[in-house]
Gaussian input, Z-matrix of N, CA and C with variables (Angstrom, degrees):
# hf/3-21g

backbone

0 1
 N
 C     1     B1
 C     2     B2     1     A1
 N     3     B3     2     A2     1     D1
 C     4     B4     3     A3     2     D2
 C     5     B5     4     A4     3     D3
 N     6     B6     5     A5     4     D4
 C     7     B7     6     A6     5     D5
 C     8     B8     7     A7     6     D6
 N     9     B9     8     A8     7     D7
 C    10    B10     9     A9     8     D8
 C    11    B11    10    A10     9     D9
 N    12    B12    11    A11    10    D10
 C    13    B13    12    A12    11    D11
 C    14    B14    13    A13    12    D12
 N    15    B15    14    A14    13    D13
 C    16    B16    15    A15    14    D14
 C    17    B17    16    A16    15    D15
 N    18    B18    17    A17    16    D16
 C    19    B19    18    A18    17    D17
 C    20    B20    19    A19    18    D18
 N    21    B21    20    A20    19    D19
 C    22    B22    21    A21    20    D20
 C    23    B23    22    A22    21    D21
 N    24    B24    23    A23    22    D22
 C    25    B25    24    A24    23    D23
 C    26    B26    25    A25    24    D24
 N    27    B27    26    A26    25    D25
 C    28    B28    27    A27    26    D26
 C    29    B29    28    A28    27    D27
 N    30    B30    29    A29    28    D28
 C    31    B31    30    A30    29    D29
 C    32    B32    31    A31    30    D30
 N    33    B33    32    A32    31    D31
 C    34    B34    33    A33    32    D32
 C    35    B35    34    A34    33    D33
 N    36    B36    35    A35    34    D34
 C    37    B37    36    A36    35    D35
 C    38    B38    37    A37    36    D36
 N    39    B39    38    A38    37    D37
 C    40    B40    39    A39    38    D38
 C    41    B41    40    A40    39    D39
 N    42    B42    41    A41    40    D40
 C    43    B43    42    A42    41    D41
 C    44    B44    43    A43    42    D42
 N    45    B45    44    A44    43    D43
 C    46    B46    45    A45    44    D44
 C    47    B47    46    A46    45    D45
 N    48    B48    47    A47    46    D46
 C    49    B49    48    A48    47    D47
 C    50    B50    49    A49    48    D48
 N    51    B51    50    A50    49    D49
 C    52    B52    51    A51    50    D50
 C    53    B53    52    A52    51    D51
 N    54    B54    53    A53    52    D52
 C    55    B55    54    A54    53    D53
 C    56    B56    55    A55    54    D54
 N    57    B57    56    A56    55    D55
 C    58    B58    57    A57    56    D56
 C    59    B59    58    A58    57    D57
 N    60    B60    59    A59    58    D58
 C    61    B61    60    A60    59    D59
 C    62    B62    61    A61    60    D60
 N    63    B63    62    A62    61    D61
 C    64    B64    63    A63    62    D62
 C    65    B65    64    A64    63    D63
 N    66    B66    65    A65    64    D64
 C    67    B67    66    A66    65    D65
 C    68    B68    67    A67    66    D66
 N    69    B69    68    A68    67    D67
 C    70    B70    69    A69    68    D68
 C    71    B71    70    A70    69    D69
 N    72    B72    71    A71    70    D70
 C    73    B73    72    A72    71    D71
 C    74    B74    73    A73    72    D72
 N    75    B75    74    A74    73    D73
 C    76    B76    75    A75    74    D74
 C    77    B77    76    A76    75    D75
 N    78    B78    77    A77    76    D76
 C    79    B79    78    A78    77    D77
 C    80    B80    79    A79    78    D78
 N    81    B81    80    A80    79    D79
 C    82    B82    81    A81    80    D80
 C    83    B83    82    A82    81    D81
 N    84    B84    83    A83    82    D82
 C    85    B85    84    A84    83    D83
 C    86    B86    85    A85    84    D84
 N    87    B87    86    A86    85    D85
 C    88    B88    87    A87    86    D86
 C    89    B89    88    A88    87    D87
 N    90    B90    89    A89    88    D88
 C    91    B91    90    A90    89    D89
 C    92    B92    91    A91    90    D90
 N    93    B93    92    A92    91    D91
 C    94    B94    93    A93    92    D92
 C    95    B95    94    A94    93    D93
 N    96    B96    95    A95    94    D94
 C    97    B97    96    A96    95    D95
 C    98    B98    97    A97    96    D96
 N    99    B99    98    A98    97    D97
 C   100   B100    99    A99    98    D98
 C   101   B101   100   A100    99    D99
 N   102   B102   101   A101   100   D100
 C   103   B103   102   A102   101   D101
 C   104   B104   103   A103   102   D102
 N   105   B105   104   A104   103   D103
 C   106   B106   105   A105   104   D104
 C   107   B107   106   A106   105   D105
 N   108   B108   107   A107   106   D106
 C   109   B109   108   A108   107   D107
 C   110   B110   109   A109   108   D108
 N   111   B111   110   A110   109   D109
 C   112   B112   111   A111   110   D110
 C   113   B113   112   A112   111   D111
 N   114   B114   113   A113   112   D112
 C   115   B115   114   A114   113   D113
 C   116   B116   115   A115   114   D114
 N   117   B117   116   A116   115   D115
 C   118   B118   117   A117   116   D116
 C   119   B119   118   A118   117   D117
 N   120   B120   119   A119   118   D118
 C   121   B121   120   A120   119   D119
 C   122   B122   121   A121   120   D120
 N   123   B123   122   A122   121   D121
 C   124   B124   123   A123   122   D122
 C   125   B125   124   A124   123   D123
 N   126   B126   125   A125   124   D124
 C   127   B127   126   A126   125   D125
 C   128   B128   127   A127   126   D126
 N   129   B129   128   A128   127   D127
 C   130   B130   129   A129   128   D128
 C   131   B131   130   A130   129   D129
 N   132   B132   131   A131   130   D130
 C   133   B133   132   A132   131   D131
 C   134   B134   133   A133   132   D132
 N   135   B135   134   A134   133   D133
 C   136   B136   135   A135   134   D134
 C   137   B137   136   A136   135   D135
 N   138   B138   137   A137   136   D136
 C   139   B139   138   A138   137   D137
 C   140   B140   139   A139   138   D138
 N   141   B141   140   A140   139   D139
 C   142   B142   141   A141   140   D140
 C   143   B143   142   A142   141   D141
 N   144   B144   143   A143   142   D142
 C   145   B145   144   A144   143   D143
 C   146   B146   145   A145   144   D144
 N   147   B147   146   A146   145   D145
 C   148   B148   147   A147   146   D146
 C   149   B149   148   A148   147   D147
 N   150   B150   149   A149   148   D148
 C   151   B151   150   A150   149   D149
 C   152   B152   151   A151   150   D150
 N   153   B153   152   A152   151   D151
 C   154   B154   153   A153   152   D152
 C   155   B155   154   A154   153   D153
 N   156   B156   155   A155   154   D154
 C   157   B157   156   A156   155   D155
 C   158   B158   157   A157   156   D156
 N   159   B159   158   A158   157   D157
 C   160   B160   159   A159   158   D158
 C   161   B161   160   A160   159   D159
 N   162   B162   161   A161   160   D160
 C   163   B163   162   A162   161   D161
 C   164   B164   163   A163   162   D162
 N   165   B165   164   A164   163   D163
 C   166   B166   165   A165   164   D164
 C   167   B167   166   A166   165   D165
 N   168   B168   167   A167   166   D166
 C   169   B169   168   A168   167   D167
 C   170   B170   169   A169   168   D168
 N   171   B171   170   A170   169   D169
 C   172   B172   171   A171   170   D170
 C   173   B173   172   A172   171   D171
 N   174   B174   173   A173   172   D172
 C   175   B175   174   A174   173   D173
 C   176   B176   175   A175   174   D174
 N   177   B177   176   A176   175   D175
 C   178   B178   177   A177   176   D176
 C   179   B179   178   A178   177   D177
 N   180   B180   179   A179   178   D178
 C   181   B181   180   A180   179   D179
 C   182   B182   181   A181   180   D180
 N   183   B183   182   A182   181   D181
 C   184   B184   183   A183   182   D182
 C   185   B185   184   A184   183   D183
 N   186   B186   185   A185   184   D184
 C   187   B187   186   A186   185   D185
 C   188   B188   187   A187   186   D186
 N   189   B189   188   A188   187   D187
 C   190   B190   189   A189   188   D188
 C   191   B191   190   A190   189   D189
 N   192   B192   191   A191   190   D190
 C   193   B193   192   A192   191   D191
 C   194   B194   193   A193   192   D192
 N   195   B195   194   A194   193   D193
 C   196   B196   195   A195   194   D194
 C   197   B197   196   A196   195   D195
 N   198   B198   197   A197   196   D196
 C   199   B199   198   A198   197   D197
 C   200   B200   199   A199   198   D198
 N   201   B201   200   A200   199   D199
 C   202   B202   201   A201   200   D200
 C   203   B203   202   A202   201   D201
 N   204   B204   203   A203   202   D202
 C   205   B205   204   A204   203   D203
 C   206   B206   205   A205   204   D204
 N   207   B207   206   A206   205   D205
 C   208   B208   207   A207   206   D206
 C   209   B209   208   A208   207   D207
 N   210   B210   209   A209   208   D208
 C   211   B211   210   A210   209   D209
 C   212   B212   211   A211   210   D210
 N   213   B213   212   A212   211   D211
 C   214   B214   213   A213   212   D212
 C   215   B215   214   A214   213   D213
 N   216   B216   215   A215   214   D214
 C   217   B217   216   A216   215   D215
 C   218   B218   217   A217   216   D216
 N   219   B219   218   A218   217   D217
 C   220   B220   219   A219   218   D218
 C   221   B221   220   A220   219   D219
 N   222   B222   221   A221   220   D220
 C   223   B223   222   A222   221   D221
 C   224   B224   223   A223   222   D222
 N   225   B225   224   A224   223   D223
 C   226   B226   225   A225   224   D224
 C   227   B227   226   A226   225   D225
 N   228   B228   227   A227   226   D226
 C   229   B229   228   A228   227   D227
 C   230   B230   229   A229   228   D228
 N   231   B231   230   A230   229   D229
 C   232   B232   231   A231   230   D230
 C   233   B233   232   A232   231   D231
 N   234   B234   233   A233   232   D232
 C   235   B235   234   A234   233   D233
 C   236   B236   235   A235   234   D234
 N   237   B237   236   A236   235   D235
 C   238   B238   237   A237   236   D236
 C   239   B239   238   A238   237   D237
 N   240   B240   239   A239   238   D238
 C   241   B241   240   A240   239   D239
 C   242   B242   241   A241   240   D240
 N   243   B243   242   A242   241   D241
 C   244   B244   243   A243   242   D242
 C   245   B245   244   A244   243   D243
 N   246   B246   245   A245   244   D244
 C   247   B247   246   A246   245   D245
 C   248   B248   247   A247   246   D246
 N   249   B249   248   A248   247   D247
 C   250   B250   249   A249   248   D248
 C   251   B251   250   A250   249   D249
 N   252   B252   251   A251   250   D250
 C   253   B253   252   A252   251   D251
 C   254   B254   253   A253   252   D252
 N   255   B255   254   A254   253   D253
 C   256   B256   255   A255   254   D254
 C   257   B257   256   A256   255   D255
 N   258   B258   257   A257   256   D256
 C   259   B259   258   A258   257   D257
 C   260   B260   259   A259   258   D258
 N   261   B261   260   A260   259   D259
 C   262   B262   261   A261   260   D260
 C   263   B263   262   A262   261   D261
 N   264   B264   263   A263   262   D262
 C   265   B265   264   A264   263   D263
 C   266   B266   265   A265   264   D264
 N   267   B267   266   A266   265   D265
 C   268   B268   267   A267   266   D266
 C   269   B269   268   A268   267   D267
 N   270   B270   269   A269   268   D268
 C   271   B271   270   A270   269   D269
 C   272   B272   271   A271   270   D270
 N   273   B273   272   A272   271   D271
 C   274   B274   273   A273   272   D272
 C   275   B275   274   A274   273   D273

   B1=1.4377
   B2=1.5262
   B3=1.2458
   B4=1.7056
   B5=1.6195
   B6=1.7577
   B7=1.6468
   B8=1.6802
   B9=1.8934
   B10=1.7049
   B11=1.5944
   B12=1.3377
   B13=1.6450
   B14=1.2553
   B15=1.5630
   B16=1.4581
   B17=2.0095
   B18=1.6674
   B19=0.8334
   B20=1.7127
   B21=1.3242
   B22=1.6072
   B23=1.1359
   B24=1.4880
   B25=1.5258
   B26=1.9273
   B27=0.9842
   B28=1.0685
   B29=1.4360
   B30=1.4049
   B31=1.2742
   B32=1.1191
   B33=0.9544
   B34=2.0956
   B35=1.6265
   B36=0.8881
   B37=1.4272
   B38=1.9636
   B39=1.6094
   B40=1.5462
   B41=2.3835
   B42=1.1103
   B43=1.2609
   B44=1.6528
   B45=1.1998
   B46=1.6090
   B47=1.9143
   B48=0.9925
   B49=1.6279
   B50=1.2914
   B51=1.8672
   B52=1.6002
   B53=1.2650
   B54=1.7440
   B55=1.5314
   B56=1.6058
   B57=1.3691
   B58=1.5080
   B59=1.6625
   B60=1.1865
   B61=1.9482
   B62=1.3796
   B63=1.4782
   B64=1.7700
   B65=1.4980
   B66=1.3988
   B67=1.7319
   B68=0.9036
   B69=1.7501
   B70=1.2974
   B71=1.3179
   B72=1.6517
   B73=1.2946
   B74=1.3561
   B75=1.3989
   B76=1.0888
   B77=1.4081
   B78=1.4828
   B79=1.5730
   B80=1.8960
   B81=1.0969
   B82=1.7021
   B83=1.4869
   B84=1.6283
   B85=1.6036
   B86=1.5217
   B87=1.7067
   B88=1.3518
   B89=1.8362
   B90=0.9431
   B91=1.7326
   B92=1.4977
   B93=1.2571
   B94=1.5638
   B95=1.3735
   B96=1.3572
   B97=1.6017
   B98=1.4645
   B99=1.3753
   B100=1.4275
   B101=1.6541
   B102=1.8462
   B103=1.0263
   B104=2.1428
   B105=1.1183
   B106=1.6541
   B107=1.7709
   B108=1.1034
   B109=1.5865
   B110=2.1551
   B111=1.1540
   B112=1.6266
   B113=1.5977
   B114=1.2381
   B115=1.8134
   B116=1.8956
   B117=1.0995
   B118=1.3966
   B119=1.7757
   B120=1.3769
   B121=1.9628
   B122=1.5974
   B123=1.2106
   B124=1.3804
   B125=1.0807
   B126=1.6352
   B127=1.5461
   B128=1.6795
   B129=1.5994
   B130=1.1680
   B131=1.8083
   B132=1.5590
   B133=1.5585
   B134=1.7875
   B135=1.4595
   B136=0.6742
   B137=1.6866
   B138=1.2224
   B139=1.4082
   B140=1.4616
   B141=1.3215
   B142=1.3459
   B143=1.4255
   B144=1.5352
   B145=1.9261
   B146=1.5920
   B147=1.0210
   B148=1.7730
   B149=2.1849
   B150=1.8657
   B151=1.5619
   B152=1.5470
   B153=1.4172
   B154=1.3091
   B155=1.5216
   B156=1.7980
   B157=1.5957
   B158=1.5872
   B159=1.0720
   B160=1.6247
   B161=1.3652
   B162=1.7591
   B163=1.7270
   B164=1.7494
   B165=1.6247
   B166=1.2418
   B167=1.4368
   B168=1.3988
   B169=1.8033
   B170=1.5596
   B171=1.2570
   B172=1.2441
   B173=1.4944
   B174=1.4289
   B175=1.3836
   B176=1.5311
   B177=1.4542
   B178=1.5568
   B179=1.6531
   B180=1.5201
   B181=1.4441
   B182=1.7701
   B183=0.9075
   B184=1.5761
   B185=1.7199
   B186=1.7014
   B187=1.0173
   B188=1.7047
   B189=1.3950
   B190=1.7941
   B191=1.1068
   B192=1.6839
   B193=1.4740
   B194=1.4283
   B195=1.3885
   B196=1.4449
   B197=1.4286
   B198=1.1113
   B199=1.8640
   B200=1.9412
   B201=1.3772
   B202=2.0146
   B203=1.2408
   B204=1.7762
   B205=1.4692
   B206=1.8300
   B207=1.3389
   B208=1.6497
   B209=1.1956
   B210=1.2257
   B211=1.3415
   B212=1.6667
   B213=1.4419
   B214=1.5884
   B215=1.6624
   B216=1.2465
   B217=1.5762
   B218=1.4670
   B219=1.6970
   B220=1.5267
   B221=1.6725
   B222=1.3561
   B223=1.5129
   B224=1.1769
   B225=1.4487
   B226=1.4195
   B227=1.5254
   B228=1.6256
   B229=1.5565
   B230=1.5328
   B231=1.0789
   B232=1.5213
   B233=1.7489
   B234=1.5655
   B235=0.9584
   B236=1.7783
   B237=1.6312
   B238=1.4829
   B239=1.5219
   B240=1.4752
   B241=1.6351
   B242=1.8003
   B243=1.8452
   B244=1.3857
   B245=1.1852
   B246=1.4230
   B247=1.2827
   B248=1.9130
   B249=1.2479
   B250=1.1598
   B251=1.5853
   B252=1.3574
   B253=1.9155
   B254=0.9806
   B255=1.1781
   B256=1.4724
   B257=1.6867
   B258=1.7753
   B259=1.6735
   B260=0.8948
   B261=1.4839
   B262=1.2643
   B263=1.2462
   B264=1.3698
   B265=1.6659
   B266=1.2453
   B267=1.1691
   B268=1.7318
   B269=1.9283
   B270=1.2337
   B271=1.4136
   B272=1.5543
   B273=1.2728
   B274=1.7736
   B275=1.8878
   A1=111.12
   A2=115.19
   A3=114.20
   A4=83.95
   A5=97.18
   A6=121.34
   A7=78.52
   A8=96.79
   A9=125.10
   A10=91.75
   A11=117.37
   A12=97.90
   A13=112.73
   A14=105.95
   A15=110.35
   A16=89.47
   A17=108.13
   A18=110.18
   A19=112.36
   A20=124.23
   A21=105.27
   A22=96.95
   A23=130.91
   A24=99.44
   A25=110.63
   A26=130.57
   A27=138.45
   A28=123.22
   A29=108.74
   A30=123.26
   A31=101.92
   A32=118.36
   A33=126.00
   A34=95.60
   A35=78.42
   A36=100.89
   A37=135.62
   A38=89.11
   A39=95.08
   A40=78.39
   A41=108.94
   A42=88.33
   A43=123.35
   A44=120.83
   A45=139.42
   A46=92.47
   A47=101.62
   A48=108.25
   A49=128.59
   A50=106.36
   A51=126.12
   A52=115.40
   A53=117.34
   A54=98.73
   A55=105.61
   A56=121.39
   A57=108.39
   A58=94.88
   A59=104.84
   A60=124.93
   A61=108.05
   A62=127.19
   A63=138.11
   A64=89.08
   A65=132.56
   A66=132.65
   A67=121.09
   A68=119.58
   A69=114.60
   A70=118.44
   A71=116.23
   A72=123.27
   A73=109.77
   A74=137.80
   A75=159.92
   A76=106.68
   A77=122.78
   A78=112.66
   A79=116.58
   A80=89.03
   A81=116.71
   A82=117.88
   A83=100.67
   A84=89.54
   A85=118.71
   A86=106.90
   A87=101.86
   A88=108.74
   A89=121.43
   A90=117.48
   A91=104.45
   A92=113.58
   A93=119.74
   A94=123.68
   A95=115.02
   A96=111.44
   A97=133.61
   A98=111.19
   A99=122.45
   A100=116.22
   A101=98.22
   A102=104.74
   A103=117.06
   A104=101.74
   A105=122.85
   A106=101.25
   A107=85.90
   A108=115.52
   A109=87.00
   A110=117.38
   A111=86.03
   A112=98.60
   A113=135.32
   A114=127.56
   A115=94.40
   A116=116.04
   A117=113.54
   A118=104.73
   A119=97.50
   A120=108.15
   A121=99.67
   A122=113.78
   A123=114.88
   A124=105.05
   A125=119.44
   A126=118.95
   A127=111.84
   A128=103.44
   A129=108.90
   A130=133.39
   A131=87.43
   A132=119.07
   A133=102.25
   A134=122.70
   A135=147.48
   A136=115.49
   A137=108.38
   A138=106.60
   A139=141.51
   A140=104.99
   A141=105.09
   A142=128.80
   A143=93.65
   A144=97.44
   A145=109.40
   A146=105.34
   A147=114.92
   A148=107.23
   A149=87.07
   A150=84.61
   A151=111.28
   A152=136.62
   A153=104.75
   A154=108.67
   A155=114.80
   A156=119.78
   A157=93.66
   A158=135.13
   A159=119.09
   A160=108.39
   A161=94.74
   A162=98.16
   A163=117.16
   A164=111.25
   A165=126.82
   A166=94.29
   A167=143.74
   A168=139.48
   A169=92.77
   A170=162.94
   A171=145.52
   A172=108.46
   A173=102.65
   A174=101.76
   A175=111.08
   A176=109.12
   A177=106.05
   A178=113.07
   A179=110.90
   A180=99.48
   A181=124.23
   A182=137.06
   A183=140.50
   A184=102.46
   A185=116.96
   A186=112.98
   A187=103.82
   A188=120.75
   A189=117.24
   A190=106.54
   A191=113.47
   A192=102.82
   A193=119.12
   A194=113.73
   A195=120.64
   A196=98.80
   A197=121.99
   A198=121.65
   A199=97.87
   A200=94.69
   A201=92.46
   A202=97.30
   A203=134.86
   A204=134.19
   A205=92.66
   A206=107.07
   A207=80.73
   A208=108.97
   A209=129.99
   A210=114.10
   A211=127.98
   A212=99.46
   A213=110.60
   A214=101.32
   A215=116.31
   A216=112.14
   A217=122.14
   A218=122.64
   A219=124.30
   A220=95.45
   A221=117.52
   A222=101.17
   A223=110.69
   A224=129.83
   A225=109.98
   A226=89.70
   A227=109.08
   A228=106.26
   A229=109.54
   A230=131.82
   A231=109.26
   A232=130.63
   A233=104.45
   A234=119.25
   A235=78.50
   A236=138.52
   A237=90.81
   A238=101.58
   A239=103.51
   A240=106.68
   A241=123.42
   A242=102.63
   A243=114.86
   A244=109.79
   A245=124.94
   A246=136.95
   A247=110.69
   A248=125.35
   A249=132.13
   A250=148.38
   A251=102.14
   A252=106.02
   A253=102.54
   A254=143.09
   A255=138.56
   A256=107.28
   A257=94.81
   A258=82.75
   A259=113.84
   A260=128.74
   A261=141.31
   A262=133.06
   A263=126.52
   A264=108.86
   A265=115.45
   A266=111.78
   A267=122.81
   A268=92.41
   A269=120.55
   A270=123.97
   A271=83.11
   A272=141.02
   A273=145.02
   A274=83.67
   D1=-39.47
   D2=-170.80
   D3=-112.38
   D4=165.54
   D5=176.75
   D6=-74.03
   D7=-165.07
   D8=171.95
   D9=-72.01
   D10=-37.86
   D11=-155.46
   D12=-125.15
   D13=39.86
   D14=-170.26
   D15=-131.20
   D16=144.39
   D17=178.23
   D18=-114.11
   D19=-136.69
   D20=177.58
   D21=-109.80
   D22=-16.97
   D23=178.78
   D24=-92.58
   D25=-4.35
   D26=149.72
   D27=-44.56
   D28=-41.52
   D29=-167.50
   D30=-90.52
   D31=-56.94
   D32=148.56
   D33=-9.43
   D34=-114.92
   D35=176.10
   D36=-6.86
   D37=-33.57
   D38=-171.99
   D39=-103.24
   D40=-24.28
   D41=171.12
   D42=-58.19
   D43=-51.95
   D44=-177.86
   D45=-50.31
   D46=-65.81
   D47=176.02
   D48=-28.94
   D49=-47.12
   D50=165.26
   D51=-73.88
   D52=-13.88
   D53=-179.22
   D54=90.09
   D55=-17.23
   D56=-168.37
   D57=-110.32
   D58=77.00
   D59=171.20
   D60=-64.09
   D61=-20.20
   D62=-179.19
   D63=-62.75
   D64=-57.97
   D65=176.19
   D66=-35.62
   D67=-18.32
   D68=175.51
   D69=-86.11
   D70=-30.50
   D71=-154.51
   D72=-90.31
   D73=160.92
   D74=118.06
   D75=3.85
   D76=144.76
   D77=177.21
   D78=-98.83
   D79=3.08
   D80=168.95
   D81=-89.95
   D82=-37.46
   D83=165.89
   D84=-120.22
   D85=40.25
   D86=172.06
   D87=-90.13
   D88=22.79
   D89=165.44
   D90=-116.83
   D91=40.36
   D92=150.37
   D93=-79.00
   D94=110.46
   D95=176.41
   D96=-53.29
   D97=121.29
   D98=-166.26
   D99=-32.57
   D100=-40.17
   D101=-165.01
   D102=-103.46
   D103=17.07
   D104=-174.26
   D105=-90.75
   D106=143.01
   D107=-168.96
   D108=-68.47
   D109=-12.02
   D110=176.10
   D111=-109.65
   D112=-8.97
   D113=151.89
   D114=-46.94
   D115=-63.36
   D116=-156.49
   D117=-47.28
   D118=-41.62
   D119=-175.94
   D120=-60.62
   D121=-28.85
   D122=-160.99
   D123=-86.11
   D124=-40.63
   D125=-179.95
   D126=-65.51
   D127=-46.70
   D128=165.42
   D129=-21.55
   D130=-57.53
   D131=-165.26
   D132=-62.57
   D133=-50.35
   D134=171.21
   D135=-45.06
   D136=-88.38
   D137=136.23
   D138=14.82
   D139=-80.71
   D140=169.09
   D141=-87.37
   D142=-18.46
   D143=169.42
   D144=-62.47
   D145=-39.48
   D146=-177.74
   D147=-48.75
   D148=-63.11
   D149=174.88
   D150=-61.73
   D151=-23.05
   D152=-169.31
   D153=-102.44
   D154=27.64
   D155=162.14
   D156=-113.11
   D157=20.16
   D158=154.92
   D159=-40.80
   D160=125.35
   D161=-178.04
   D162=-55.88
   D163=-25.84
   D164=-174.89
   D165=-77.96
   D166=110.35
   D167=144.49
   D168=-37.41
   D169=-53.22
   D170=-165.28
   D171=-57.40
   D172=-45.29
   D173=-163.39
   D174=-89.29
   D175=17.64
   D176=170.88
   D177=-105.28
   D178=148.44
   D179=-163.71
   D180=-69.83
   D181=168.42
   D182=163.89
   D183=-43.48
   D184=170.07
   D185=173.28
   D186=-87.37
   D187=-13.81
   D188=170.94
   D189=-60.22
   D190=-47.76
   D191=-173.66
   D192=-57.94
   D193=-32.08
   D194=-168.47
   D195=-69.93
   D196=-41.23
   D197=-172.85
   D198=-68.19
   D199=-39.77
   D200=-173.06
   D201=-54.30
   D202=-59.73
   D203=-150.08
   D204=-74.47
   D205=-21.89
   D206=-167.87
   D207=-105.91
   D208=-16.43
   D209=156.66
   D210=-79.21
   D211=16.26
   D212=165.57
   D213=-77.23
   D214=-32.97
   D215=-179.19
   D216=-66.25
   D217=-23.04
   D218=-177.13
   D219=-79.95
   D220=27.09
   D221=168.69
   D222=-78.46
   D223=-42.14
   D224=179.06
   D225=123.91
   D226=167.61
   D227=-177.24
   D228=-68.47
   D229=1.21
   D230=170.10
   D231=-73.67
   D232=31.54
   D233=-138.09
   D234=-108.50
   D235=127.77
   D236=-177.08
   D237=-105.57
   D238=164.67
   D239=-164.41
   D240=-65.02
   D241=6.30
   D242=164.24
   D243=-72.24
   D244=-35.03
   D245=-153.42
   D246=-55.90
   D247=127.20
   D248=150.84
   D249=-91.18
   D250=60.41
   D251=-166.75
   D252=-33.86
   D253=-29.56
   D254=-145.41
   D255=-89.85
   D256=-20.12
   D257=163.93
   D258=-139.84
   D259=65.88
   D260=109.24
   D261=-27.53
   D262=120.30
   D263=163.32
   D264=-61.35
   D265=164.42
   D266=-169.56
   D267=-94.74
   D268=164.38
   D269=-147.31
   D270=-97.48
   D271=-3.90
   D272=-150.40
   D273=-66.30

């Protein structure tokens, strides 16, 4: 699954990049609709696991921030699927 010098969040990572986000999922929850408020949690989820393996600890967020971006997701579908919680400022 990974090269010699690729680890999983790398691989993460260069997946989101390709667009092919199905690599991430489960084969049970790949008939989730692109456009449903629980893809969005998922992209979300994803998302923020990535920022809080920044190789830099500086550059990973607080645990407030982590509660701000994810309770940006119980908004509900009015959320639109451009939308990026993740860069939001945190309300501090």
């Amino acid at each position: 699954m990974f090269t010699q010098d690729e680890d999983i969040v790398k691989w993460v990572k260069k997946q989101l990049q390709k667009g092919q986000i199905t690599e991430l999922l489960e084969p049970g929850l790949l008939e989730l609709d692109p456009e449903s408020t629980e893809w969005e949690e998922f992209l979300l989820g994803v998302k923020v696991g990535l920022l809080c393996t920044a190789p830099d600890p500086l550059d990973r967020p607080t645990m407030s921030d982590i509660v701000f971006m994810l309770e940006g997701c119980r908004v509900g579908p009015d959320i639109p699927s451009s939308a990026d919680p993740t860069s939001q400022p945190s309300p501090a």
